[in-house]
N, C-alpha and C positions, 0 to 999 in steps of 0.2 A: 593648351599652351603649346604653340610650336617651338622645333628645336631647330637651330639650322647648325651642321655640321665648319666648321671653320677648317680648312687646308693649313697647315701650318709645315709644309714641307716649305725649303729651298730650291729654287730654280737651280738646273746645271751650268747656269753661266754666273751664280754667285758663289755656288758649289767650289767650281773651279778657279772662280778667282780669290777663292778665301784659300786657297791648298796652294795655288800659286803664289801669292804675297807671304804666307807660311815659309813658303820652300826659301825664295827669294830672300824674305828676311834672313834667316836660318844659316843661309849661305854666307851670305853679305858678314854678318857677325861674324862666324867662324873666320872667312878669313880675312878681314881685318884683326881681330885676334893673333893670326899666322903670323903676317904680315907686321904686327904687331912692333916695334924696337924695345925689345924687354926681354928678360932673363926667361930662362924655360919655366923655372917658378911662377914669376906671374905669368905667365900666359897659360899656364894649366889651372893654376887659382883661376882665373876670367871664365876660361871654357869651362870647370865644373858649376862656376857660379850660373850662365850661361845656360846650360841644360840642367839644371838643378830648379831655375825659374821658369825653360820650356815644361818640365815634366812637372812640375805643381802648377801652370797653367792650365794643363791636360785635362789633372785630376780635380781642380776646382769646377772646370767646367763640364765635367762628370758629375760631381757633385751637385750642383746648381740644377743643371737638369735632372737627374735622379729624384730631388726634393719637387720641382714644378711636376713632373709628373708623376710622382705619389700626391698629391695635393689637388692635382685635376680627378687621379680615382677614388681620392678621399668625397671631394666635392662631388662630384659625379653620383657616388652611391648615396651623399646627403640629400641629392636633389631627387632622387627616387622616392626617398622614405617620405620626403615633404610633401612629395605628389601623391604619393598612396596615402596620407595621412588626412589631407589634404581634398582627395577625391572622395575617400573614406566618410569623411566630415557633409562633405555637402550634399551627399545622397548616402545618408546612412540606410543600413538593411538593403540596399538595393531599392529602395523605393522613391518614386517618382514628387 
């Protein structure tokens, strides 16, 4: 059974344009926020709400990832044992 290795990196011109539309947005918020015509109240209620949903966006997609790849080395070590069980099976004792 072959395996073939899958790339699952990001190119640096998606890299950059996900960090840049990040920043961009990022900005854009805050100062509209600033910018804002409202009491120093709300516009500190928006901005904690504001990075309170940047920083659980972070952590979720920490999360997400952290679980897929526990899950690829879960799988990963299952597909071994099936193989050895497997190769095991169809030439037991080592015989032809």
């Amino acid at each position: 059974m072959s395996h073939s290795i899958i790339d699952h990196t990001n190119s640096k011109s998606f890299y950059s344009m996900a960090w840049i539309a990040f920043v961009l947005a990022t900005l854009g918020t805050m100062v509209g926020i600033v910018l804002l015509p409202a009491t120093l109240a709300i516009k500190g209620f928006l901005a904690m709400g504001f990075l309170f949903t940047v920083s659980s966006c972070f952590t979720l997609a920490k999360v997400v990832r952290d679980r897929h790849e526990s899950e690829r080395l879960y799988n990963k070590v299952e597909r071994a044992k099936t193989e050895k069980f497997l190769s095991e099976t169809e030439n037991p004792g080592g015989m032809l």
